[in-house]
N, C-alpha and C positions, 0 to 999 in steps of 0.2 A: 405810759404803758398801761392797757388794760389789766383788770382785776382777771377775766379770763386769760388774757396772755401769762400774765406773773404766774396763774396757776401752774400754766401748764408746762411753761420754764421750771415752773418748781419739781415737776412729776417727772420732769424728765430727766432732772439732774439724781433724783432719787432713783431712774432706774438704769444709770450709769452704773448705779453700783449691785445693782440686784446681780450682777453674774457673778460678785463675789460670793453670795448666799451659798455658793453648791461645793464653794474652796476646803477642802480638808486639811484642818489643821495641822500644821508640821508635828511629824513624831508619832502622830497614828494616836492608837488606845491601846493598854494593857489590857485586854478582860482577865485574864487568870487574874488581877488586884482586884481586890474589893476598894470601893468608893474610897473610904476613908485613908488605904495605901495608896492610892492614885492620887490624892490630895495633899499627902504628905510629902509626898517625889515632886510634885509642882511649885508646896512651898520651900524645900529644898533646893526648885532649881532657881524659884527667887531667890532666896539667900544666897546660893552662885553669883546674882547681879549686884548683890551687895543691897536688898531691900526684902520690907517683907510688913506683915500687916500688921499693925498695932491693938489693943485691943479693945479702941474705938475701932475700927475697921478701915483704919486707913492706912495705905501705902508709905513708910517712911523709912529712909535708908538707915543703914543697922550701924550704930555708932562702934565705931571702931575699940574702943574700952570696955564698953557692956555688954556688946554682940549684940542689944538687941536693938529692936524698932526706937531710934531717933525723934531729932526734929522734922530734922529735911525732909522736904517732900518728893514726889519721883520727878528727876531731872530727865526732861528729852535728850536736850542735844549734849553728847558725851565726846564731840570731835567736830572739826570743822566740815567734813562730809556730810551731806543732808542724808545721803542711800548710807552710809552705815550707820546714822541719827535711825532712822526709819528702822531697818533691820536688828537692831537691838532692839526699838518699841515693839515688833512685831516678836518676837522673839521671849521677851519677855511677859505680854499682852497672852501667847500664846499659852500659861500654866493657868488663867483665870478661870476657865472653863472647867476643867477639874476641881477647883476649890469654891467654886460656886454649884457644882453637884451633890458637894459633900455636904453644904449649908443646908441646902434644900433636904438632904437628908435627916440632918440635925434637927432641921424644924417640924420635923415627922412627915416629908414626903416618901414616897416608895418608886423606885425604878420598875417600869413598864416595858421589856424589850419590843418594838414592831419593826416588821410585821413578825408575827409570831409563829411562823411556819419554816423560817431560815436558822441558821447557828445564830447565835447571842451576837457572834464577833465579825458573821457581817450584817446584822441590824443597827437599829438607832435605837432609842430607847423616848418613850416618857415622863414625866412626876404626874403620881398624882396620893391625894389623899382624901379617904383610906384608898388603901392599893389596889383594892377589888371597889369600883364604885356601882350601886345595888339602889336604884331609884331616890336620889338624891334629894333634898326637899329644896335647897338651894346649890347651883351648881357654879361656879365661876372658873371661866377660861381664859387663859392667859396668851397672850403670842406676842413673841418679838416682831423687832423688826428683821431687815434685810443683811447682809453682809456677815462679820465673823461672829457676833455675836449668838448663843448655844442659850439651852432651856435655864430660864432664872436668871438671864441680863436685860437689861435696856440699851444700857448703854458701859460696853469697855473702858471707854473716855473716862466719864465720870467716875467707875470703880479705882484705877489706876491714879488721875490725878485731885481726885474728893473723897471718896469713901465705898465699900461697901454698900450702905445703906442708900447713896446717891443712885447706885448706876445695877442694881438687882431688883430682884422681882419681892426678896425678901419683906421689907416693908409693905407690898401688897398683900402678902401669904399672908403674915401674922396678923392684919386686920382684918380680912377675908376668916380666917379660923377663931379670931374674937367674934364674927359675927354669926356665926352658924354655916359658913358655906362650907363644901366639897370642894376640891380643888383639882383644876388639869391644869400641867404647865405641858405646853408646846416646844418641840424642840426643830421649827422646821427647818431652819438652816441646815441641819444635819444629814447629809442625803449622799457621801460617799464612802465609801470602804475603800482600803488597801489591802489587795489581795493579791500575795504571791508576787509582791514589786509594783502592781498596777491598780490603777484607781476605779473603781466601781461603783455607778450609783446605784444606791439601794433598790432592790425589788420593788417598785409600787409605791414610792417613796423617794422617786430621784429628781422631784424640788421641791420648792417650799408649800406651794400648791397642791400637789398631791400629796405631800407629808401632812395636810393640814385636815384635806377631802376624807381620806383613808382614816385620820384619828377623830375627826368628828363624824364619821359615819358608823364607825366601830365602838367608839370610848365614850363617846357624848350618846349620840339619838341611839345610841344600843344598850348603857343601862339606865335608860324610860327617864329621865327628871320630871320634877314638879315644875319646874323652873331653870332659866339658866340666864346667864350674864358674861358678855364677851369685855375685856380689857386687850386692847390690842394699841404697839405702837408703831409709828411709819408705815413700813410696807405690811407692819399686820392690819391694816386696816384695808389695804385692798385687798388681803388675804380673807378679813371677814364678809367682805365686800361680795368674793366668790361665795362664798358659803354661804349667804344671804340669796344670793340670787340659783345657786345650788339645791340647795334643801329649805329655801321658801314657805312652805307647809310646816315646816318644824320650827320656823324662826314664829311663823304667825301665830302657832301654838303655845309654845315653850320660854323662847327666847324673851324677856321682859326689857334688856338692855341691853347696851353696845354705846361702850365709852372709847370714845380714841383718843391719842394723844398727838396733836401731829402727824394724822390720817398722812399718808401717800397715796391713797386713792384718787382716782381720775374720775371717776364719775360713781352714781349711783347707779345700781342696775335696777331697768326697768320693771323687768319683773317682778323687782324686792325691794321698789321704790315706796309703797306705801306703807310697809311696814319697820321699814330702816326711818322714814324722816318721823315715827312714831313714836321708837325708841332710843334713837342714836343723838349722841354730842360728841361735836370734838373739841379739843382743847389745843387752840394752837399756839406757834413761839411767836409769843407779841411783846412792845413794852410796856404794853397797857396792866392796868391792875388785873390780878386774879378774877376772873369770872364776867370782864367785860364781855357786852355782845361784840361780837362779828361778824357784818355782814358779808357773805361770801355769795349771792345773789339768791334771784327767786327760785320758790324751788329745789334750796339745796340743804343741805343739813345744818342743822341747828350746831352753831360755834363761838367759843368763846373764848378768850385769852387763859392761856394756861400760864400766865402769870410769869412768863419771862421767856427772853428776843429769841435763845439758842434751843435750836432742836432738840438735840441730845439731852436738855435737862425738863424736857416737858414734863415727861411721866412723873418726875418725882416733886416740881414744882407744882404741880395740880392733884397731888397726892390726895388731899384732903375734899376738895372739891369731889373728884374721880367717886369717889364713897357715899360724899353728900347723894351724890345723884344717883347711885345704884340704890341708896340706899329708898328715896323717895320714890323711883322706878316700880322697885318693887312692892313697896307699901301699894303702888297704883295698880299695879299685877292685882294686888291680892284682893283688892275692893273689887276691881271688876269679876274677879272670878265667883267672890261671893254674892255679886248682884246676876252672874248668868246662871248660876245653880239656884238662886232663889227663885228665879224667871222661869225655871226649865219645872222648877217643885210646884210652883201655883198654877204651869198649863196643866 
């Protein structure tokens, strides 16, 4: 099989799942709770399952003597039924999101309702830090991938059956905020409301696409950066992929990088092809060591083993890499800016 063919088997099993992107989580939202009561109630309705996080931040069933977090780790199959195996995973899978909003808040992120012209309780919302962002000197953007995953996950898998620190956006933030950045977290997933019994997608904001268009048009290129830097994984990388060939002019200007981790993207757009293969790497699920090349043909974005075979644990396997290179990205930003302003002082 072609290296094109694989591709595109591969893009297309990823966008099997892109219609779960727009699915509303079972149980809705409380708004009258603040963050911190809504994340209490979720790990409460853990502890209903008989599990709950340790505090290393992993999932481990609550020993029936101490009540508290265990050895054991989260058991899938609870019955010889595979749909009631499933239906507890989702069910319980289904408090993460709340207890990953509250983290984000602990770590000094602030809730963003949008779009900002509707009630609170049928918008979405999203992180960022500080809360009002004011010409940032460094900006870094965040965006999941596709399916049930919400602002501040990579991946549920990983959180549920490894850790917190495995499968959130956590470990990004707190190196991002050691390094001097501003921070957006994306919540594009998030795109229906229930209202009055029925499902509603958001005003201006009813998929992951326009939840993306709308917050980088308003939140990004609306308070002026010095600079900015996109982390995006799976289907966020064809999400950057739009907004590269979208607002084009602001990526040439602004944007210094764009790290993927296991891109779901199908192609580069041509309009924002010379400045995506400028900036951009991706890190794909390979066996290969950390930081191998990969040749994914001519022409195409610069890629390299993120340092291990499974999808889902890209982002946190190439954690470290992901930084090296924003981090040299920029240093290259900032030479070149200060050799165009020298050029621009001697004509």
């Amino acid at each position: 099989m072609s290296k094109l063919v694989k591709r595109f088997c591969k893009v297309a099993l990823f966008w099997r799942y892109i219609r779960k992107s727009a699915q509303p989580i079972r149980g809705g939202e409380c708004k009258s709770m603040s963050s911190a009561e809504k994340s209490g109630l979720a790990i409460k309705k853990l502890r209903e399952f008989g599990y709950a996080f340790n505090a290393d931040g992993q999932l481990r069933k609550i020993d029936d003597i101490t009540g508290e977090p265990g050895e054991e780790p989260f058991k899938f199959s609870i019955s010889d039924d595979h749909k009631k195996n499933q239906e507890h995973y989702e069910q319980l899978a289904d408090q993460i999101p709340e207890i990953v909003y509250d983290l984000l808040e602990q770590n000094g992120l602030s809730r963003t309702y949008v779009p900002e012209d509707i009630p609170q309780e049928q918008a979405t919302f999203i992180f960022t830090n500080p809360q009002k962002l004011v010409e940032p000197k460094k900006l870094i953007v965040l965006i999941h991938g596709s399916g049930y995953v919400r602002a501040g996950q990579w991946a549920r898998s990983l959180i549920i059956n490894n850790s917190i620190d495995h499968g959130t956006q956590i470990p990004y933030i707190k190196r991002a905020q050691s390094l001097g950045y501003d921070i957006l977290v994306t919540n594009t997933n998030d795109n229906f409301r229930n209202i009055n019994g029925e499902n509603h997608p958001i005003p201006r904001l009813g998929h992951a696409t326009a939840h993306a268009r709308y917050v980088w048009e308003k939140y990004v290129m609306g308070c002026n950066p010095e600079s900015v830097a996109i982390v995006a994984h799976s289907y966020g990388g064809a999400i950057a992929m739009d907004l590269a060939n979208r607002f084009t002019k602001f990526f040439e200007d602004k944007v210094f990088a764009i790290a993927l981790t296991d891109s779901a993207h199908f192609q580069i757009p041509v309009k924002a092809k010379h400045v995506v293969l400028d900036i951009a790497c991706n890190w794909v699920s390979s066996s290969a060591p950390l930081d191998t090349e990969i040749y994914t043909g001519e022409g195409e974005m610069h890629s390299v083993s993120a340092g291990h075979p499974k999808h889902e644990w890209t982002s946190y396997s190439a954690f470290e890499s992901v930084f090296k290179f924003l981090e040299e990205k920029y240093e290259r930003s900032q030479e070149i800016g200060s050799t165009s302003k020298k050029a621009k002082t001697e004509d």
